[in-house]
N, C-alpha and C positions, 0 to 999 in steps of 0.2 A: 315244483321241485321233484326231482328223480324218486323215484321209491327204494332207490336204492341211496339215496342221503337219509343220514340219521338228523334227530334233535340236537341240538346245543347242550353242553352242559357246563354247567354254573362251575365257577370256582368256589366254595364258602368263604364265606366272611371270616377275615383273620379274629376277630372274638368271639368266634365261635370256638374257633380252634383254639384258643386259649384259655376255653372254659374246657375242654374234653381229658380227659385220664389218660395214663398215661396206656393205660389197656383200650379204650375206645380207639386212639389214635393208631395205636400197633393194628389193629381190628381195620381200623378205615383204610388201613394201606397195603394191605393183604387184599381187601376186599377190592381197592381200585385196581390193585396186579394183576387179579384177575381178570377184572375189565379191561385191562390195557392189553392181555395175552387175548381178549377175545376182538377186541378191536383190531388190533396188527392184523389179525386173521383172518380178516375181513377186507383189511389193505392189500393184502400178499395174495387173495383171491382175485382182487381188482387189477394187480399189478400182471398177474399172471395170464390174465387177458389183454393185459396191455402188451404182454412180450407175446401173445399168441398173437396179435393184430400186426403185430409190427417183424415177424417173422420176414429172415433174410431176403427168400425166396420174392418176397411182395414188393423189395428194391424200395425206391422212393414212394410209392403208392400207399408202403406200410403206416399204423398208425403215427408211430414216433416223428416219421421223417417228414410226413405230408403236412403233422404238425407244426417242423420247424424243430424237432428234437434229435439229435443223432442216433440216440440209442433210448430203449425202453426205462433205461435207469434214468436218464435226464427227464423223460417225459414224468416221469412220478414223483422225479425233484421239485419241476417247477409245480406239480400241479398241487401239489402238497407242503413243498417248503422243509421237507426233511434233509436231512445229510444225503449225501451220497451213499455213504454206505449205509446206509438207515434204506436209501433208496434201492441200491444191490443187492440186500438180503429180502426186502419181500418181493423182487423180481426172481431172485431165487428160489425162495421159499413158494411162492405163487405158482414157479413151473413142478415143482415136489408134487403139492395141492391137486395140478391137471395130468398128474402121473406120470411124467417124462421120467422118472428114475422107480419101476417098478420095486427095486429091493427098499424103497426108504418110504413103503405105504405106512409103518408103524408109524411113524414119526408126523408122515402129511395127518394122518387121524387125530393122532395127540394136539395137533396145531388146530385142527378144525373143530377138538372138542375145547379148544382154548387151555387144554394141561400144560401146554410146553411153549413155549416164546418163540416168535419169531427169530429172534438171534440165535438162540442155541440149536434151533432146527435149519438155519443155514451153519451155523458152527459142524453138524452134526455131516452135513451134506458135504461139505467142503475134507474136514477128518477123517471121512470113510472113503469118500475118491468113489472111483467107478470099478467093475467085474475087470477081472484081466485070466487070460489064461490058468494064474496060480490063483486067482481069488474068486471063489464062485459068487454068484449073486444070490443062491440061498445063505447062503454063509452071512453074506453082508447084512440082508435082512435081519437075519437072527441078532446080531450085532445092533442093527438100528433100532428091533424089538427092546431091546436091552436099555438101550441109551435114551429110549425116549419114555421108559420109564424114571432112569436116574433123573432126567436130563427138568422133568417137574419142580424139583423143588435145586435147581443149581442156577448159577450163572452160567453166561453164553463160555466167559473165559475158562471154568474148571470142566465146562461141556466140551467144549472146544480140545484140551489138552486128552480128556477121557476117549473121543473118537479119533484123535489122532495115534492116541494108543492101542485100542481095538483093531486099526489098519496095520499098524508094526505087527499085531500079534497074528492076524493071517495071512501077512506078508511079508515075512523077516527078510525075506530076498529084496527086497522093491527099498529098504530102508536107505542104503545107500544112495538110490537115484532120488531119494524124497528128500534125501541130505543135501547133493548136488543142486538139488534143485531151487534149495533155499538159498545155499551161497552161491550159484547163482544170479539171485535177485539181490544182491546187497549193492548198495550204492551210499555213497556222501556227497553232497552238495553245499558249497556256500555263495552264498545272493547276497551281493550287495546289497542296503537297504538305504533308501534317503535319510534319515535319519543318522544317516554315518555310520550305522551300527550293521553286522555280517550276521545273516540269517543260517541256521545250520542245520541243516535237516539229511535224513537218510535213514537206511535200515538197516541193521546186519544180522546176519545168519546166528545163532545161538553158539557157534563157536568162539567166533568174534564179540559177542558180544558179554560171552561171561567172561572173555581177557580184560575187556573194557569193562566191564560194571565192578569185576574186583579190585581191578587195580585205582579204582575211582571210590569205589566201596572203602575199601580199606582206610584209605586217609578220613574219609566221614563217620567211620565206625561210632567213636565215643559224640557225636554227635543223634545217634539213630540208635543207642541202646547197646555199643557194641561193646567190647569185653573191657573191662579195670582192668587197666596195668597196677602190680606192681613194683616193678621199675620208676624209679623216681624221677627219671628225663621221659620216659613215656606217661607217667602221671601229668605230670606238668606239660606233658602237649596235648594229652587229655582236655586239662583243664582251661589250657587259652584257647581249643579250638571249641568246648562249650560257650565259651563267654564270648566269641568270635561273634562280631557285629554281622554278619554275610548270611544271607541265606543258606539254605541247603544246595539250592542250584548255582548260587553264585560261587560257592564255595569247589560245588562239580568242575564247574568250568574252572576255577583258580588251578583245580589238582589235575586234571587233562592238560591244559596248557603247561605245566612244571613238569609235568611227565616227558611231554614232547620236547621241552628245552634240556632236560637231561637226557634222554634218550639222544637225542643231536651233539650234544655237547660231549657223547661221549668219545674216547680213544676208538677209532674205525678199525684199529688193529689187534683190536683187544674182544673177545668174547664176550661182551656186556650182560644178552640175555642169558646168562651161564644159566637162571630160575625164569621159570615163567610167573605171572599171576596167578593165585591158587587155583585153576582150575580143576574140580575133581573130576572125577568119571566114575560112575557104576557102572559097574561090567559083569555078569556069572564068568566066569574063570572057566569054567568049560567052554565056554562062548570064546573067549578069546584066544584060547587056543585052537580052536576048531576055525575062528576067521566067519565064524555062521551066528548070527543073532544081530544083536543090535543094545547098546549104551546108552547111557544119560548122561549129561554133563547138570548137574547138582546146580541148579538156582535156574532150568533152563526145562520148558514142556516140550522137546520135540526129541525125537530120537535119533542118538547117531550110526552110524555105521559101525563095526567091528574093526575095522582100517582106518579110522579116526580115533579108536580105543587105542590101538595099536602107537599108531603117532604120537598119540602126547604120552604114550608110556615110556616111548622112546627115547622122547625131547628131556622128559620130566621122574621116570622112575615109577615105578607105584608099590604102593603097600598092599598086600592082600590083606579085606576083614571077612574071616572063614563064619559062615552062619552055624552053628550046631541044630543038632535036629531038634532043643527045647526052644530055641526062636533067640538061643543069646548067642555072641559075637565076639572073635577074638581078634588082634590083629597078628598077622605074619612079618615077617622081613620085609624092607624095605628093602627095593630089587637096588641095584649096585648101579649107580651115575658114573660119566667122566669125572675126575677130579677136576678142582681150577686147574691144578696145575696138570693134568692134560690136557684141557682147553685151551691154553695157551701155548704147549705143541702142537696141537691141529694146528690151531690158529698161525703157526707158522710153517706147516707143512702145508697144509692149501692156501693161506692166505686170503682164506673171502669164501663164498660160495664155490663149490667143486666145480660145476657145472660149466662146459668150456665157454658158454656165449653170455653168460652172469654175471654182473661184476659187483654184488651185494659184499660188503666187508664183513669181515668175522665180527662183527657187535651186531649183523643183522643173521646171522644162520644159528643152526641149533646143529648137536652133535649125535650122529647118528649111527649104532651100531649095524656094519654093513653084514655082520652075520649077528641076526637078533639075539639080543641076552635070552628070552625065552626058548632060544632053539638051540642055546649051548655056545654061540658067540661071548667072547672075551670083552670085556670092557679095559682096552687096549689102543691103542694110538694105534697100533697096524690094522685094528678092527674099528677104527674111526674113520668118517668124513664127514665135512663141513657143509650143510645146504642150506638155501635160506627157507623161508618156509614155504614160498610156493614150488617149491621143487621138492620140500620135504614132503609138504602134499600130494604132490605129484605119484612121488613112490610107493607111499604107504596108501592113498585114497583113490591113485589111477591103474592099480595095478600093475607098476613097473618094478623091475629089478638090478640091482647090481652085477655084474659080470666085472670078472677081472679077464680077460684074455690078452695074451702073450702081448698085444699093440698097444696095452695099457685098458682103465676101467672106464665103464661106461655104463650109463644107464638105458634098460630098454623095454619094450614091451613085448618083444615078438619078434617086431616089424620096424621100428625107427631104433636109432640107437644113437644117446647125445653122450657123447665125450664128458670124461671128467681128468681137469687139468688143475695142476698148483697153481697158483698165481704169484707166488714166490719163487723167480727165479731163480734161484741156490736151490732151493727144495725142487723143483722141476727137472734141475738138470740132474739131480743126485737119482730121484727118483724112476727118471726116464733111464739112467743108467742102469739100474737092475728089475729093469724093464714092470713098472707097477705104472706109473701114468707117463702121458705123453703131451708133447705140443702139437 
């Protein structure tokens, strides 16, 4: 046997465990975390000689491949029978270990002295990203000294959210592409399954997905603790949907699917999401006026952009809560919405999304002041248009703007420039008459 293989060790005998306190048992499983943080560390040393052996440059010759494994991370699945991603963080963490990321030696230490876990030390490596022009690599250091002291006594997931925040804070610029780059990566999939039944898998960006968890949230509230109604037809739906035979998952899925059959069902020429899902945002208010910093969206660890803050204030309104300098809180005005019944003059001045090559109906855009409420624009039908939201996005996340020039309004950035046209013919032509949009 290798000298680099450890002993066996025993499971104990479940009456043993049954005879133990309820303080011995708290005691034995602190005591095995520990072991288990010094074992990983000893796997992600192993692994990290695995990805030295099997380094690009060595093509097929490398360990993995000669093996018969595509990549380092298969090679320590099969040899070990771990997850994959069980398998990808001590290939990570193992290259920490052999120093490829000089700012993140705090952290390879704390791993090697068995203080910090293998997961929150690849959590730690993946949150703080790499130096870039605006981020020095002392900085990062200092940050990973930081985090791999919290990072002892947390899980990988509150690790994970704290390094992702330390990277926003020395890099409020970079937020937006760290944004971009999560949605992105969003995808949904459904796989037929033999069983007759549709497998549904995917991921979304933290924008999408607190529209989805609240609007899904909501209907399950009094199920999960959530607020008494008063309301005596809200009591009573309280109470048949605690008594509700259905799971909680079954139930998820009952309220998506009812979501998506009225959403469909609705009038196409009617402004439907007049409200979105309660999505909140914190935002410093200096921040958002300035378009510099970076936002939270409330149920959600990653940070958004300032131009994401901006959009859903747009779509949605927002209330400012003013901090005072004793740490209490007051609320301000709620900034001023279209009414419905502007909504339903957009909705018949553009008829659908603006945008000339779009052809999304008013139940799918949101309404959008083209000179902003915050910069002294009207909340007015002649200071409305209609966009759906990837265009809404567009504007406020891409960097484009409105222009009205004499040939009619368009959107642009610079350098390309996309037409915005009614899609109600009466309204197009009335409108092209005193020259504001065009066919």
């Amino acid at each position: 046997m290798s000298a680099l293989a450890t002993a066996a060790i025993e499971v104990p005998d479940l009456s043993v465990l049954r005879r133990v306190s309820d303080t011995e048992l708290q005691d034995a499983l602190r005591a095995w975390g520990a072991t288990r943080k010094r074992v990983d560390a000893v796997l992600a040393a192993l692994s990290g000689e695995v990805r030295r052996r099997s380094a690009r440059e060595r093509g097929a010759a490398g360990l993995a491949q000669s093996s018969g494994s595509r990549t380092p991370d298969v090679f320590v699945t099969q040899a070990t029978g771990l997850s994959g991603v069980e398998a990808r963080q001590l290939v990570s963490v193992g290259g920490m270990l052999d120093g490829e990321d000089p700012w993140l030696a705090p952290v390879a230490e704390a791993v090697a002295a068995g203080e910090v876990s293998v997961g929150a030390a690849a959590a730690i490596r993946a949150g703080l990203g790499t130096p870039t022009p605006l981020v020095a690599a002392d900085d990062l250091q200092d940050a990973a000294e930081r985090l791999a002291r919290e990072a002892a006594t947390l899980p990988p997931e509150k690790v994970a959210r704290l390094a992702r925040e330390a990277r926003d804070d020395l890099d409020p610029v970079g937020v937006a592409t760290r944004e971009e780059q999560l949605r992105s990566k969003r995808w949904l999939r459904f796989t037929p399954l033999p069983s007759g039944m549709t497998g549904v898998r995917g991921e979304l960006d933290p924008e999408s997905s607190a529209v989805v968890a609240d609007a899904v949230g909501a209907l399950l509230a009094p199920r999960r603790g959530g607020p008494r109604f008063v309301d005596s037809e809200e009591l009573a739906r309280a109470e048949a949907l605690e008594k509700d035979p259905r799971t909680h998952e079954q139930l998820a899925v009952d309220a998506l699917v009812e979501l998506v059959r009225v959403a469909t069902a609705a009038d196409p020429d009617r402004v439907f999401g007049r409200r979105r899902p309660a999505v909140v945002v914190h935002v410093d208010a200096r921040d958002l006026a300035a378009g510099d910093g970076s936002a939270w969206i409330e149920g959600q660890s990653t940070a958004v952009s300032i131009a994401t803050a901006r959009r859903l204030a747009c779509a949605d309104g927002y209330q400012p809560i003013v901090f005072e300098p004793d740490g209490s809180t007051r609320l301000g005005r709620t900034q001023r919405l279209f009414s419905e019944r502007q909504r339903v003059e957009l909705a018949a001045i553009w008829g659908g999304c603006a945008v000339e090559a779009c052809e999304r109906p008013p139940s799918w855009t949101e309404a959008h002041h083209v000179e902003h409420w915050s910069r002294g624009g009207v909340t007015d039908t002649s200071n409305g248009v209609l966009l759906c939201r990837h265009h809404h996005l567009l504007l406020h996340n891409g960097g484009w703007t409105i222009e009205k020039p004499p040939g009619g309004w368009c959107m642009t950035d610079g350098v390309r420039r996309i037409g915005l046209v009614s899609k109600n013919p009466i309204s197009r032509r009335r409108r092209a008459g005193r020259g504001s949009t065009t066919s």
